[in-house]
Every structure is written in structure tokens, then in C-alpha cells.
C-alpha positions in Angstrom: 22.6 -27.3 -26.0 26.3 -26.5 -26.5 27.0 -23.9 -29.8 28.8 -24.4 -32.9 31.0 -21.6 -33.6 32.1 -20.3 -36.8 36.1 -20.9 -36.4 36.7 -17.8 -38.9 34.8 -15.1 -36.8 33.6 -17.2 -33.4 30.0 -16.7 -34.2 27.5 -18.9 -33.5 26.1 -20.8 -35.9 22.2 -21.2 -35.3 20.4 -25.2 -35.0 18.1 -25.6 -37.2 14.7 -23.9 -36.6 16.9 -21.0 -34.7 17.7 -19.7 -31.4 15.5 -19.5 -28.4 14.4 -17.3 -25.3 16.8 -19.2 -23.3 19.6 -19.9 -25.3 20.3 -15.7 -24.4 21.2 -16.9 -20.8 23.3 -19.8 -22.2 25.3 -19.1 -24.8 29.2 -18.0 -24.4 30.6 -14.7 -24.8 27.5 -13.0 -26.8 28.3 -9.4 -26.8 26.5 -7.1 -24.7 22.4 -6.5 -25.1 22.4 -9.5 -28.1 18.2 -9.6 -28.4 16.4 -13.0 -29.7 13.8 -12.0 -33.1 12.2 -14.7 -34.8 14.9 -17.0 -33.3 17.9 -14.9 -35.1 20.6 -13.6 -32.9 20.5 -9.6 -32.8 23.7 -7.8 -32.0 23.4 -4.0 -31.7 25.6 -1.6 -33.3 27.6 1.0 -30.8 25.5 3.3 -29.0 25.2 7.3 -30.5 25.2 10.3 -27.5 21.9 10.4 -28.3 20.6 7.4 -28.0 23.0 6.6 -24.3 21.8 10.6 -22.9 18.2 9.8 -23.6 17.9 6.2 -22.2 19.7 7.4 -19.2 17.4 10.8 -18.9 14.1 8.7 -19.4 14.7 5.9 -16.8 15.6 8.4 -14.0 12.7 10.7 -14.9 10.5 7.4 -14.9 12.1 6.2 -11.7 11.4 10.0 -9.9 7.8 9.8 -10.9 6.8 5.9 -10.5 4.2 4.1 -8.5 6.1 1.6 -5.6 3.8 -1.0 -7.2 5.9 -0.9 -10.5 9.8 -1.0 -11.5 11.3 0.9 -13.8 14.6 -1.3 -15.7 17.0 0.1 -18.9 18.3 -2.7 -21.1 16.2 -5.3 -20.0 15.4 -8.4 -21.8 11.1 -9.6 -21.7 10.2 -13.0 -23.3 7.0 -13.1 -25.6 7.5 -16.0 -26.7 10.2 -19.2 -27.3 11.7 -17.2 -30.2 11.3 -13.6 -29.5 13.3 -12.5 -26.5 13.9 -8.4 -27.1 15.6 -5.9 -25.1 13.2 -2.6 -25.1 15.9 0.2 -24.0 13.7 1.1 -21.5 10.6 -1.0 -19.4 8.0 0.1 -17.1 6.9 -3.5 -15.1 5.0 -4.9 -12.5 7.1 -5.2 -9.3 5.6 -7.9 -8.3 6.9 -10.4 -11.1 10.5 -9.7 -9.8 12.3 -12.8 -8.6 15.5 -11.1 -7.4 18.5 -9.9 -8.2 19.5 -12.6 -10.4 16.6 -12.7 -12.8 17.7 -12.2 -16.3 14.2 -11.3 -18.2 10.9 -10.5 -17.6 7.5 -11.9 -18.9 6.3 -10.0 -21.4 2.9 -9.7 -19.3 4.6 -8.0 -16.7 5.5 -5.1 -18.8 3.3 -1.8 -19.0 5.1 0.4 -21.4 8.5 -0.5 -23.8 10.8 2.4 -24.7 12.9 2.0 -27.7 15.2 5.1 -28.6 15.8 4.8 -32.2 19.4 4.5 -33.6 20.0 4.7 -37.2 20.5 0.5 -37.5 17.1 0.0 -35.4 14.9 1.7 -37.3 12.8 -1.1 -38.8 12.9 -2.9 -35.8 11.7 0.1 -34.1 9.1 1.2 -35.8 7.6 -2.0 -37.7 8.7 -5.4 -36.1 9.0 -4.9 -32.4 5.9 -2.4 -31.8 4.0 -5.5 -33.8 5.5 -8.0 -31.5 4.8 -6.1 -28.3 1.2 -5.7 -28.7 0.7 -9.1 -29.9 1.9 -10.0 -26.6 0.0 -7.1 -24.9 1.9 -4.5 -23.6 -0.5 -1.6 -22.9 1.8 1.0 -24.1 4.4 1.6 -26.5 6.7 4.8 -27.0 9.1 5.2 -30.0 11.8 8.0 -29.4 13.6 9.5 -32.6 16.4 12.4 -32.7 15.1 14.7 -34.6 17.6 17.9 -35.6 19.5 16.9 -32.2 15.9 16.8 -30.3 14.0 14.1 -29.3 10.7 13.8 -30.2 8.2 10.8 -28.6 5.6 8.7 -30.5 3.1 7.3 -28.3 1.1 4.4 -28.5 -1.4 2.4 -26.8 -3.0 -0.9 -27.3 -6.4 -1.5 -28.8 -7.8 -4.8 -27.3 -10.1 -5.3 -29.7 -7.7 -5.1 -32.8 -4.5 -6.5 -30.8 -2.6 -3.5 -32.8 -1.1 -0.4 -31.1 -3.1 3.3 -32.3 -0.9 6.4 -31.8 -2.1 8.7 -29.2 0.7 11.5 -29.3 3.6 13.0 -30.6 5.8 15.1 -28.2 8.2 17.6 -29.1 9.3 19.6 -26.4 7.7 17.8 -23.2 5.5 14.9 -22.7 2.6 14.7 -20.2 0.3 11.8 -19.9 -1.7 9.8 -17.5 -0.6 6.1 -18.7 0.5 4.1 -17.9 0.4 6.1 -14.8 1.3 10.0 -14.5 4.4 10.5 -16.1 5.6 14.7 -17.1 9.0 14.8 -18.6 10.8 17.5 -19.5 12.4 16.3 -23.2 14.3 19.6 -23.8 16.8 18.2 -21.0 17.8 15.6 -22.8 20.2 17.2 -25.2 20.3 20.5 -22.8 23.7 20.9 -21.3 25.7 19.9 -25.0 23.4 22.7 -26.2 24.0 25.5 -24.0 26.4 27.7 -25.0 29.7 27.9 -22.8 
């Protein structure tokens, strides 16, 4: 389906009854890590130290310390469903679900764990309408990542089956150890380490 644009400002101008999962891969010039919600276009704000040193320290850490059955992806688009097409900043997967280099998203069953490092214009989405959406499709794990006084501090959640809803099992300050989605020890006082020490 070709998109109207707003001639003032170049947007696009949703059809009725809103976007879907795969307008994302069709739509023209969408700016970088755009995310589908409730069939609304999402277009993220510029990124904070924070958030880009902490995205970057998590997926290597992850990628160290993963199982060769499972893939570890930064800024990576799942579908859960036709209108709800997020970008978690960081996902644990199946690697078996991969179709190649040029795949564009994941299915939303593939996941084991979403990472989403809050920035200060995310923090609804953060912390009330994508951890609702990504147990509803079941992602067994959730982690929520906040800068606290220049640290980062990790909420951790996992999925109840029987209620569909996630229930926190943790809050790390200073490192996090845990045994799933598989055995994972990182070392969160590295994140904001070396703009900390004193030169």
C-alpha cells in the first residue's frame, strides 16, 4: 500500500484502522528504529550516553556468555501481532528461527528475554505498555534497565503462565547473576566505569 505524506513535514499519514507489522519494511524513508504500537508509528527520540553505553555493554556481555542454540540481537524488531511490531533494545532468541541475513524481524515466540534501557521519552512504554504486550505474547522473561544517579539498576521479570502477566523476580544494583533464561553474570558497575574513573 503506497503512503500518503503530509506535504508540510513528510510524514505519513496513517489509513484508517492504522499501520501494520509490515508496513515497517515498506514504508519510505522512516527514520531509524521507527517501532509499530497499536498500529501508531513510534519514532524515538535521540539516544542519551547512557542508554547507547548500556545497550552496547549488555549485548556483548550476553553474546560472551550465551548458549550456541540461541542469538543475541540489539535494535531488533519482533512481531506479536499485525499491529504491534516493537524494537526491544536488546533480544535474547532462538537461533534456529533465523532465516538469514536479510530478515528484518523476529517472531515474537522466538524471543526468550526483551531488554529495554529506559530513556526519559520511553518510560511509559517501558514500564507499562510493552512489558504488558510482551507477556501477552509470551516472552519468558523481561528486564527493564533505568539510570539511576548515573548507575544502572535492572528490574527483572519473568512470566507467570497461569496469569499471562510478568512477576518481578529481582532488582540489581551493582551486578546481576541469574540462571534464566540461561546463566547470565554481568558486571553492571562497568557500564558507566571508565566516564567515572578519575583521570
Amino acid at each position: 500500500m503506497g503512503a500518503l505524506m503530509n506535504p508540510e513535514h513528510s510524514w505519513p499519514i496513517p489509513p484508517a484502522g492504522g499501520w501494520t507489522a509490515d508496513d515497517l519494511d515498506t514504508l519510505p524513508n522512516l527514520p531509524p528504529h521507527t517501532e509499530l504500537i497499536d498500529g501508531s508509528l513510534i519514532f524515538v527520540s535521540p539516544q542519551t550516553r547512557f542508554h547507547s553505553e548500556t545497550v552496547d555493554h549488555v549485548t556483548w556481555e550476553l553474546r560472551s556468555q550465551v548458549p550456541e542454540s540461541l542469538g543475541v540481537l540489539r535494535e531488533f524488531t519482533i512481531d506479536i501481532d499485525r499491529r504491534n511490531r516493537p524494537e526491544p533494545d536488546v533480544i535474547v532468541f532462538r537461533d534456529d528461527v533465523s532465516h538469514g541475513l536479510e530478515q528484518t524481524r523476529l517472531p515474537a515466540e522466538a524471543v526468550l528475554l526483551a531488554i529495554e534501557v529506559v530513556s526519559p521519552e520511553s518510560i511509559d512504554r517501558d514500564r507499562e505498555t510493552k512489558p504488558i504486550k510482551y507477556a501477552r505474547a509470551g516472552i519468558l522473561h523481561y528486564w527493564r534497565v533505568e539510570n539511576k544517579d548515573g548507575r544502572a539498576v535492572v528490574y527483572v521479570y519473568e512470566l507467570d503462565p497461569a496469569t499471562k502477566a510478568y512477576v518481578a523476580t529481582g532488582i540489581f544494583h551493582d551486578r546481576l547473576k541469574v540462571s534464566a533464561p540461561f546463566p547470565i553474570d554481568l558486571d553492571l558497575t562497568a557500564i558507566t566505569a571508565k566516564r567515572t574513573r578519575p583521570e
